[in-house]
N, C-alpha and C positions, 0 to 999 in steps of 0.2 A: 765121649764123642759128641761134635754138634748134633743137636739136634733139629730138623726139617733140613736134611743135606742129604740129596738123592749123588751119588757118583755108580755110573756103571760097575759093575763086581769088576770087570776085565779090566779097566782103565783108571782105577784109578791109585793115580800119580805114575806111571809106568811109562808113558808118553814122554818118550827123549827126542829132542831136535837138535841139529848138529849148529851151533853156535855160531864158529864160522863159516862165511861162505867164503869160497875161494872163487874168484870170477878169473875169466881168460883175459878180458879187458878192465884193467884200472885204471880208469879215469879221474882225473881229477876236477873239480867244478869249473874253476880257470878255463881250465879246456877245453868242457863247455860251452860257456862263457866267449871262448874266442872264439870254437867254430859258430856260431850261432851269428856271432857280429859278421864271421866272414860269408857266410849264407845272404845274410842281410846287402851286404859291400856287394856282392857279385849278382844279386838280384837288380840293385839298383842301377847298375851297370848295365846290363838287360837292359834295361828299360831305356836308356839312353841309348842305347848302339842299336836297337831293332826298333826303331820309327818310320 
């Protein structure tokens, strides 16, 4: 065994995390990407038509 290696009695290595996360939304970066430019387009826009 290492020596100067503290691990809790309870914990250790017994700690699982579930690997995949399954999301309700999959997004892709693109997507992103475009809405963000279309935020940008329609703000601009804004600004022209409310003077």
């Amino acid at each position: 065994m290492a020596d100067g290696v503290n691990v809790p009695s309870g914990m250790g290595g017994l700690v699982k995390f579930k690997e995949e996360y399954e999301s309700k939304f999959n997004l892709k970066p693109t997507h992103i990407v475009v809405f963000v430019i279309l935020i940008v387009v329609f703000r601009v826009a804004l600004g022209f038509f409310i003077k």
